[in-house]
Residue, then its C-alpha position, 0 to 999 in steps of 0.5 A: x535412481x535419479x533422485x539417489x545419484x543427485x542426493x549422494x551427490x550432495x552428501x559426497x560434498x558436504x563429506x569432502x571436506x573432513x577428509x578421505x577417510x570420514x564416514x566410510x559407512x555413510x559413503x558406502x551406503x550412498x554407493x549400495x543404493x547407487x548400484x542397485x538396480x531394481x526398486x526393490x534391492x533399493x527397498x531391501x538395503x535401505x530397510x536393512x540400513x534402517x534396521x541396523x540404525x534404529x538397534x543403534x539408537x536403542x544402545x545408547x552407546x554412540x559418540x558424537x561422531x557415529x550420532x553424525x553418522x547415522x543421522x546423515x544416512x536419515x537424511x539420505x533416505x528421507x531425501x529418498x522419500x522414505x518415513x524415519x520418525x524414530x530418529x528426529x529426536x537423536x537429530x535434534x540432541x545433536x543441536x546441543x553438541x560442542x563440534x561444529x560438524x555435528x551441531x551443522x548435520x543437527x540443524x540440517x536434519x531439524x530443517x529437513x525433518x520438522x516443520x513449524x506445528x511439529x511436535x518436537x519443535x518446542x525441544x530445540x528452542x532453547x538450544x537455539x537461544x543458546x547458540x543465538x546468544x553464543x560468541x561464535x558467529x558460525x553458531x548464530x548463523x546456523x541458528x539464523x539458518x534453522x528459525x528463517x526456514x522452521x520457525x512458527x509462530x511461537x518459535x518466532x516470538x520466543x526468539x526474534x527479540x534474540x535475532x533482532x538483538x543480532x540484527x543491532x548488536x554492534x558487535x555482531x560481523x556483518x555476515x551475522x547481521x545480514x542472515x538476522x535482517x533476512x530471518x526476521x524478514x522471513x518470520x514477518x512475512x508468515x507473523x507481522x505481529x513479531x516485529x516489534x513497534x520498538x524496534x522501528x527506529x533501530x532498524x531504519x537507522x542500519x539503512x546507514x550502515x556501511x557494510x552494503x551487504x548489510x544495507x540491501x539485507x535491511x532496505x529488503x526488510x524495511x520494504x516488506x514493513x513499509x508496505x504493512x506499515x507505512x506511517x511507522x517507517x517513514x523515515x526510511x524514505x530520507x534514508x532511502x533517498x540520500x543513500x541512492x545520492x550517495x551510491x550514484x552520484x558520489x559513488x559510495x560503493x565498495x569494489x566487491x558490490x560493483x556488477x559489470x562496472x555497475x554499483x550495487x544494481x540490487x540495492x539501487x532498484x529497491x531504494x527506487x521501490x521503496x522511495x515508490x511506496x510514499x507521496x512526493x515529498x514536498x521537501x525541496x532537498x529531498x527532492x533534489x537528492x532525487x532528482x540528482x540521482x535519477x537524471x544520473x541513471x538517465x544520462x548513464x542509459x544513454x550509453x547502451x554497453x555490448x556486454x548482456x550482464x551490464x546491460x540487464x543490470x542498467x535496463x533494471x535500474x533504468x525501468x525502476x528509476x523510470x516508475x519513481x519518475x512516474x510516481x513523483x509526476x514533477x520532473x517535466x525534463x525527465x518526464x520528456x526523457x522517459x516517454x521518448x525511450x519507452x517508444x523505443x522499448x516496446x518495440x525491443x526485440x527483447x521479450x523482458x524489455x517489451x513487457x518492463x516497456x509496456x508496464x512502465x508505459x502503463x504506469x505513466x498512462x495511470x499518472x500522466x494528465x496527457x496521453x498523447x505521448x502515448x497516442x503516438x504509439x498506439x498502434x505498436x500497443x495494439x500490436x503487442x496483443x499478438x505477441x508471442x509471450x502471454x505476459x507480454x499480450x496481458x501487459x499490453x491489455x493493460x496499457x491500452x485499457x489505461x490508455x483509452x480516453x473519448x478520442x480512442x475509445x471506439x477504436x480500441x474496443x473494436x480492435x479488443x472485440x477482435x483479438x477477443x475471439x482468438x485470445x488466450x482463455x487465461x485472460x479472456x475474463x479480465x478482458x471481457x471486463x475491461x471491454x464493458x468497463x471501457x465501452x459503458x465509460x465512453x459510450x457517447x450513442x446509446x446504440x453503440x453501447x447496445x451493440x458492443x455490449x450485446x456483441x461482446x457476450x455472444x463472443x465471450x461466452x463460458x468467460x462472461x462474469x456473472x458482474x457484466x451481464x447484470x451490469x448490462x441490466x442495471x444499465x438499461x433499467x436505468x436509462x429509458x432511451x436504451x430500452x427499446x433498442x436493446x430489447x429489440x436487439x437482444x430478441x433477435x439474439x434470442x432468435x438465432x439458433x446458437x445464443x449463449x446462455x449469459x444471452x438468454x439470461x439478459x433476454x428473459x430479464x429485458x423482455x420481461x420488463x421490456x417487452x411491452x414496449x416492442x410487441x407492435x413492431x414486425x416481429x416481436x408481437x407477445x408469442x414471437x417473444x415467448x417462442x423465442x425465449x422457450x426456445x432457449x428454455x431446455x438448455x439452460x441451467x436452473x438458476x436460468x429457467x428461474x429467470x425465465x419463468x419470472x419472466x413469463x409471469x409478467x407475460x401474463x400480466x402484460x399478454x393476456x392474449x398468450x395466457x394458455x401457452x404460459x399456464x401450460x409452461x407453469x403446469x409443466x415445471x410444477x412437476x419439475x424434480x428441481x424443488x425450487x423451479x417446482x415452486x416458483x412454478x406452482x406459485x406462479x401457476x396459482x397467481x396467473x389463475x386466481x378470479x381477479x387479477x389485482x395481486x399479479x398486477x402488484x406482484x409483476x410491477x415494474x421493477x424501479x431503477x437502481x441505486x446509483x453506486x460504484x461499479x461492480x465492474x471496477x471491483x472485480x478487476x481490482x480484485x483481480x489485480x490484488x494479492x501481488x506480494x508487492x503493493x505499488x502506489x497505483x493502479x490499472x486504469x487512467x489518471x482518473x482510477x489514480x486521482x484519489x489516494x483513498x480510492x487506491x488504497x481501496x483498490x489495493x486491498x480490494x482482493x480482501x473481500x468480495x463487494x458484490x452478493x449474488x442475487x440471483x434466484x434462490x429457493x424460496x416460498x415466496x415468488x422472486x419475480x424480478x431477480x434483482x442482478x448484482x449490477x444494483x451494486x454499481x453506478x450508471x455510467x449512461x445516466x437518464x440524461x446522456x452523460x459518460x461518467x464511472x463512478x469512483x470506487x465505493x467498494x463496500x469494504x468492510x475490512x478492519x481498520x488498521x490500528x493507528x502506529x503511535x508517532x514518536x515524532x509527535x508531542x506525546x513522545x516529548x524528551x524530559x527536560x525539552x520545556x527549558x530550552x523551548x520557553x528560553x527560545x518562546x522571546x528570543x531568535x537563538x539559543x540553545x534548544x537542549x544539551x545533555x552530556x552526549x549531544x548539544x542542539x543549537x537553534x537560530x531563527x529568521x522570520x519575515x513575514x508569513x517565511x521563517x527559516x530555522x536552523x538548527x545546529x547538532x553537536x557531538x560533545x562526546x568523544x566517540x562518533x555518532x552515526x545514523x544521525x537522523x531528524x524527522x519532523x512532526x507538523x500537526x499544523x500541517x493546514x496551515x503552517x506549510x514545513x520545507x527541508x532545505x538541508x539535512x545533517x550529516x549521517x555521521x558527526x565525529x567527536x566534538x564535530x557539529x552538523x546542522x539542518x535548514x527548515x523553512x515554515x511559511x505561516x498559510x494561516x492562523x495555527x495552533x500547535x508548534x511542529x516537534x522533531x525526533x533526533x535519533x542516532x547510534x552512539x553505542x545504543x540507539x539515542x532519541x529525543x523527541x523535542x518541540x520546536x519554538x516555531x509558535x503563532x507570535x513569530x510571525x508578528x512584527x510590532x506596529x506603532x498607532x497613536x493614541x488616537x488610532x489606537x483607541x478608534x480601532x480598539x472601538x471598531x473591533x467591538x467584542x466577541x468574537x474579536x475580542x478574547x480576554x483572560x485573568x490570572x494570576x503570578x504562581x506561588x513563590x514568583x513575582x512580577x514587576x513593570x520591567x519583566x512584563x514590558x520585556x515579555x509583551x515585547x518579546x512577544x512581538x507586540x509594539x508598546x505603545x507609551x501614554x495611550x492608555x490613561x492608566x500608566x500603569x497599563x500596557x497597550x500594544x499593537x503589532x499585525x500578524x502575517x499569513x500567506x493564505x488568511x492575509x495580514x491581521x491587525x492586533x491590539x492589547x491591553x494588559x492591566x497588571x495588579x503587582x500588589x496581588x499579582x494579578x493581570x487582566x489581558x485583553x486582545x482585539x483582532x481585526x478581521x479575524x477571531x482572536x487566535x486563543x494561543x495568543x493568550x495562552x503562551x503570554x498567560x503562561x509566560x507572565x504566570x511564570x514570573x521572576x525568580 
């Protein structure tokens, strides 16, 4: 009566705090099935009790109270394991009661009774609304609690626009705030498509929030949505770096988060996955925020601390940390740092500390352009292999196949084959892959690649996939110098009296095709080789035999002196009750005696190489590794498996479809003489002329595309009213860029040369704080005009308090649109604004001054199109223009003018040089005719070595359009 005493156990819990006294009957109850002895005393009393409850229900005469009552006996006898159907719906009223005791026994009978498709379900949704949108945070919690552990699909888009409402609600405790971030974590988890775009901005900016409870429920939230959607959420990746500045080098940690002298470990590790999941930042702040924390977690490692709690919480913080450090592949001190203390780890008495070791080891190996730090401890690696713990031995196969180069290679291979023979069966497959995997990368001797493939399928056996040994014949098909050698070799393993069927299989294709080449040598003369192969034939399976019958039709072709032994073995299986052997036999049997032997010869042709495409091999191990639940940015292999990120993006999903169909012989009525093996879906790594290269990882995916995640960043998002500022801004260095009654947005500029640095001043004109104040910016120059973050703005600005922000943009050659920038922030509601930045082509211009002589001999030089662009148009209704206005804007456009160059006074010439670090320095010159009688202006620009750039001509067509007045 195990299962009685541990539930009794827990409703005498939930009854000890409504007094002695309350529900007697429900303690007595507990007792009767507590004492009785024999499973059917227990069957008796319970169906009494049911009996008894059900006549209650039928009443309708029951309070609150006794409702509770009966409702927890059926929780009892459900835990028991017993049906109690009739009282799910008498559960599911008590939701709607007053009393706080009756609706918690309410939703924990509607947790434990219903389940997401339950028919019931749709009744307690709007109760649930009701209680989410209730006052009382005892009422939201269990509300929270019930949607997090029942709720579907409908159920969670009916409702999670009122958790996400919890989730932001500023008045909402932070207890509330917490169990609303895990719900929608758990209703994403099952429906991602319940997490609304909208939403985005509001739950990043709760990273900031100041609770930390609330902050680690939200960053695992934002976790799980980065890893589906990375481009929406990337502006979690500032919040996460400076929150890890703050909690480990300020120290921004309340007292009641510190674990054993440690702050907060939880939320250090995920801040240090999540800044995992995007590329380097190339921002000079961010990245030293991160570096700033990292070499504070490294210098706190140093200090190894007795107590086992604090330990565990620094080696967690220490091996993520580690990972970033990896990721981030720029900090060389670190780097250093790191490779002496994993030497140290994978060799800890610890068994989690070997395996996180091992694992880190391996990420460093996927990512590190040198292995020799590595190399130093190969021979501890290899010993990992016989480790007492399988995680241990798994994670060290996959460090030393990460690790192996051409210097190792032949070692590790050799001491693989040998740990083969007595390694667990849970991980024989995955390492008979990456022995092939590594013995085809780095085979140098055509003979070694012979050997050690053959020797590993003999050994591996049941564990061979079908990919190896068919990526074995492409192999040899493909290259003529293994030819030979390998049919020679594997006919003496057919000979043997034990030899695997994968064996048999690789025999009957090779020899088939091959066989010819070999008949003079001692030993494989045309019968010897049709003995050996059926030898084999009986106790193989049929898709085998198949193989093996094509192969005999080619012996006809090419051993006439054998023709009877192979007619008799036809006539044979032309009996045979296996309908497609029978007809592959009869087909065969009638194509071996027809008068002329002109259709064999072309039906038992030599089968051509293979295409040249990615490894079937690679494809089967990534697919293994896919489906974990959490995506890391890299994957088991070298620096080479990890050089391209959209070969890793293919690898991490390469678990959602297979890449490789399965060729081998199917019934048909035609004969299928040479079965074309799925290694045709794989590139040579010993190619016709000798050389060792994998392909990269062309899998075949034929996934959908991901819909593209609209950028509010972006210039499709802009803020009305941005045009003001931003045209003001076009002609001078500062300004103010936007103001509104909340916020005023100040810019100053710097340019020389190709570098510009612009800064940007925030401040709050109301008289409430903002907070979460957050800019991400939208380059969609990004190829030619390079952005670097020297400073970010304070989370937080109280009234009438100003923050500012340091960008540095370097011209690397001509570019068309100008980067935008996002400003949220928390002042009651979330606020937003998407503005573009005056960081235009023009900036990086300095006026240069030519006499008239210069000025026209170039002019000539240039000639016309396409160094020549010219544009006319005219001043907008209701404006007008005048010399002064058009001089102060050529000159504000950076052009120098040049006075009594052009015989028409009335004309405006300039010449100024544009500056780029990567297209060099540009010469331009222009000439701007102005009509003021009709309005009207010619504009004429020469470019020197380059073609002219059309913005030019579009910002000063729009600025001179624009007029006076």
């Amino acid at each position: 009566m195990a299962s009685a005493t541990g539930a009794g156990g827990l409703f005498s819990r939930n009854n000890a705090g409504q007094g002695a006294n309350s529900m007697r009957g429900l303690v007595s109850f507990i007792a009767d099935l507590r004492n009785a002895r024999a499973r059917e005393l227990e069957e008796k009393r319970i169906n009494k009790e049911l009996a008894n409850i059900r006549q209650k229900f039928k009443d309708g005469n029951l309070n609150g109270y006794h409702k509770k009552k009966y409702v927890c006996k059926l929780l009892y006898i459900y835990i028991l394991g017993w049906n109690v159907d009739f009282g799910h719906l008498e559960a599911v009223n008590l939701i709607s009661a007053s009393k706080y005791s009756e609706k918690q026994i309410g939703y924990l009978a509607v947790t434990l009774f219903l389940h997401e498709q339950h028919e019931l379900l749709h009744l307690v949704v709007n109760s649930i609304r009701k209680d989410l949108l209730d006052h009382n945070e005892l009422n939201n919690c269990l509300a929270l609690h019930a949607i997090a552990n029942v709720g579907g699909k409908e159920m969670g888009e009916a409702l999670s626009a009122d958790v996400h409402r919890l989730l932001i609600s500023p008045t909402s405790k932070a207890f509330v705030k917490k169990k609303a971030a895990l719900t929608l974590l758990r209703l994403f988890r099952k429906y991602p498509s319940i997490v609304q775009f909208e939403w985005t901005e509001r739950i990043i900016s709760l990273m900031d929030d100041a609770d930390m409870g609330v902050t680690l429920s939200v960053t695992s939230l934002v976790m799980a949505l980065v890893q589906e959607s990375p481009e929406q959420y990337k502006g979690s990746y500032v919040k996460a770096a400076r929150r890890l500045k703050k909690i480990v080098v300020d120290g921004e940690c309340t007292a009641d988060y510190h674990y054993y002298k440690v702050p907060c470990p939880w939320i250090q590790v995920k801040l240090l996955r999540l800044l995992q999941y995007y590329p380097p930042s190339d921002d000079t702040h961010i990245r030293g925020l991160m570096r700033e924390s990292l070499q504070r977690i490294m210098d706190s490692a140093m200090e190894m601390p007795k107590n086992v709690q604090q330990n565990n919480a620094q080696n967690a913080i220490l091996f993520e940390a580690i990972n970033l450090i990896i990721h981030l592949d720029t900090e060389h001190d670190l780097m250093v740092q790191i490779s002496t203390k994993l030497g140290k780890f994978i060799q800890s008495r610890e068994t989690n500390v070997r395996y996180l070791g091992l694992e880190a080891m391996t990420h460093l190996a996927a990512r590190a352009e040198t292995l020799d730090p590595i190399k130093k401890h190969q021979s501890i690696i290899i010993g990992s292999l016989r480790d007492r713990d399988i995680s241990v031995r798994r994670q060290g196969l996959d460090l030393l196949y990460s690790m192996c180069d051409p210097t190792n290679s032949q070692p590790i291979v050799t001491e693989l084959l040998k740990y083969l023979q007595t390694a667990d069966y849970a991980i024989r497959e995955e390492m008979v892959l990456k022995i092939a995997i590594l013995t085809e990368k780095y085979a140098t001797d055509i003979q070694w690649y012979v050997d050690i493939s053959l020797r590993l399928l003999a050994m591996a056996g049941d564990h061979v996939s079908d990919e190896v040994w068919q990526r074995v014949i492409q192999i040899v098909t493909n290259n003529e110098e293994l030819q030979v050698y390998a049919a020679q070799n594997i006919l003496q393993y057919l000979k043997a009296d034990h030899c695997h069927e994968t064996l048999v299989k690789i025999g009957g294709y090779l020899l088939g095709e091959f066989g010819h080449l070999i008949a003079d040598n001692e030993g494989c003369s045309p019968i010897q080789q049709f003995m050996a192969i059926q030898s084999k034939m009986q106790g193989c399976s049929s898709s085998t035999r198949a193989i093996l019958l094509s192969s005999f039709v080619k012996f006809v072709n090419l051993f006439p002196e054998i023709k009877p032994q192979l007619l008799q073995v036809f006539r044979a299986y032309s009996h045979s009750l296996d309908s497609e052997l029978q007809q592959r036999a009869c087909e065969y049997l009638a194509l071996a005696t027809m008068p002329t032997d002109d259709l064999l010869r072309t039906v038992c042709d030599e089968m051509p190489p293979f295409p040249e495409r990615a490894s079937a091999l690679l494809s089967r191990l990534y697919q293994k590794h896919a489906g974990t639940s959490d995506k890391r940015m890299w994957v088991v292999g070298g620096r080479a498996a990890n050089a391209d990120a959209k070969e890793l993006s293919v690898a991490q999903n390469a678990g959602l479809k297979r890449s490789f169909t399965n060729d081998t012989p199917t019934p048909s009525g035609n004969p299928k003489v040479a079965p074309s093996p799925t290694a045709a879906n794989g590139s040579n790594g010993l190619t016709r002329n000798g050389s060792s290269d994998l392909a990269g990882l062309e899998m075949g995916m034929d996934s959908q595309p991901a819909s593209k995640t609209p950028n509010l960043a972006s210039a499709a998002h802009l803020s009305s009213d941005w045009e003001i500022g931003y045209n003001r801004l076009l002609l001078r260095s500062e300004g103010v860029l936007y103001e509104d009654a909340q916020i005023q947005i100040a810019l100053r500029t710097e340019y020389r040369s190709e570098l510009g640095c612009v800064i940007l001043h925030f401040t709050n004109k109301s008289s409430s704080p903002m907070a979460s104040f957050t800019t991400t910016l939208d380059n969609r120059s990004a190829e030619y005009l390079k952005t670097d973050t020297k400073s970010l703005p304070d989370t937080t600005i109280p009234p009438n308090g100003q923050t500012q922000q340091m960008i540095m943009f370097e011209a690397k050659n001509v570019f068309t649109d100008p980067p935008t920038i996002r400003i949220s922030y928390l002042a009651g509601a979330l606020q937003a604004l998407t503005l573009q930045l005056p960081v235009v082509l023009h900036k990086y211009m300095d006026a240069a001054e030519l006499n008239a002589e210069d000025f026209f001999k170039r002019w000539k030089q240039i000639g016309g199109a396409p160094r020549e662009a010219q544009r006319v148009f005219g001043v907008r209704k209701g404006r007008t223009s005048s010399m002064e206005f058009t001089r102060s804007t050529v000159e504000g456009f950076k052009w120098g003018v040049l006075d009594g160059v052009d015989p028409n006074p009335k004309n405006i010439v300039g010449a100024t040089v544009l500056h780029t670090s990567e297209g060099g320095k540009f010469g331009c010159l222009l000439r701007l005719e102005p009509n003021f009688e009709t309005m009207m202006y010619r504009l004429t620009i020469r470019a020197t070595d380059v073609s002219v750039p059309p913005v030019l001509l579009k910002l000063m067509e729009e600025r001179l359009s624009q007029g006076e007045g």
